[in-house]
N, C-alpha and C positions, 0 to 999 in steps of 0.2 A: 132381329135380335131382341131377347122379349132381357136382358138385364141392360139395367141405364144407370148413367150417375149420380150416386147415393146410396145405393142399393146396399144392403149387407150381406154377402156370397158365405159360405164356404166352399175350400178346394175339395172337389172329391174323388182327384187322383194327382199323381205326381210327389214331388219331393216335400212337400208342403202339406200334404194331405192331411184332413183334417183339421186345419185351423179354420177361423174367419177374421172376415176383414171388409172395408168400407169401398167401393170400386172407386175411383180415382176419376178414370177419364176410359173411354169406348174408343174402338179404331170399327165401326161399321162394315166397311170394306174388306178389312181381312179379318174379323170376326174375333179380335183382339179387345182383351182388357186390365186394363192397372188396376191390381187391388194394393192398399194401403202397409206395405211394411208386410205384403209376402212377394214371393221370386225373387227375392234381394239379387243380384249381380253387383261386385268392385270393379271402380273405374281407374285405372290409374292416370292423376290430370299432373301435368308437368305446369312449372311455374312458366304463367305469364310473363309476368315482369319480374326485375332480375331481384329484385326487394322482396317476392314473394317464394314460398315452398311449396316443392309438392308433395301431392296428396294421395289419396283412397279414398274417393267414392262410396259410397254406398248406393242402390237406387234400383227400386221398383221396376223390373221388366214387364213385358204385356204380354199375356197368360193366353191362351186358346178359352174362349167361352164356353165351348165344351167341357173344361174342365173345371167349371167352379157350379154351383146353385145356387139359387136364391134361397134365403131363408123365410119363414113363415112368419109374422110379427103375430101370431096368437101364440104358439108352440117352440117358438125357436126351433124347430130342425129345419130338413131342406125337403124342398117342395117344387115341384113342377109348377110353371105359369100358364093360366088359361086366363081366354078375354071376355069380356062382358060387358052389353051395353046397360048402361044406367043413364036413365034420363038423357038418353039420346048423345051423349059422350061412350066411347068404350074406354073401356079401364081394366087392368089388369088384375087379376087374381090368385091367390093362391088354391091351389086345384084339393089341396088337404085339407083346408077349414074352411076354403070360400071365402077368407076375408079381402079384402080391395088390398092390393100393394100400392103406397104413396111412393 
């Protein structure tokens, strides 16, 4: 999975398409990720205790990584990732300007 936490994606399909947003948190395994305040999903949470009300949620579902990008930090748009070793570290790049992704 070449996006990790931190990254800046846009979505480039789905209900969301075309915004970005900041990734959250990675699921490796099933190829899942949180981006920040898109796939919104409400929860409805019943009070706990009896002094307490309930609510509606709001909250970040985890996206197919299929469908978001990496963005380029020279260009802002979206950009496939390629790897590259530098002084004997590989490091990830962006495949449109070549520059390192932090």
């Amino acid at each position: 999975m070449n996006i990790k936490k931190g990254d800046n994606v846009i979505v480039v399909t789905g209900k969301d398409k075309g915004k970005e947003g900041k990734v959250i948190k990675t699921f490796p395994t099933s190829s899942k990720v949180i981006v920040e305040g898109l796939n919104i999903r409400k929860k409805h949470q019943k009070p706990s205790r009896s002094d307490q009300k309930g609510q509606i949620l709001e909250i970040a579902s985890p996206m197919n990584v299929s469908n978001v990008m990496i963005l380029d930090p020279k260009t802002g748009k979206r950009t496939r990732v390629g790897k590259k070793e530098v002084k004997g570290k590989k490091v990830r790049i962006a495949k449109k300007s070549g520059v390192e992704i932090k």
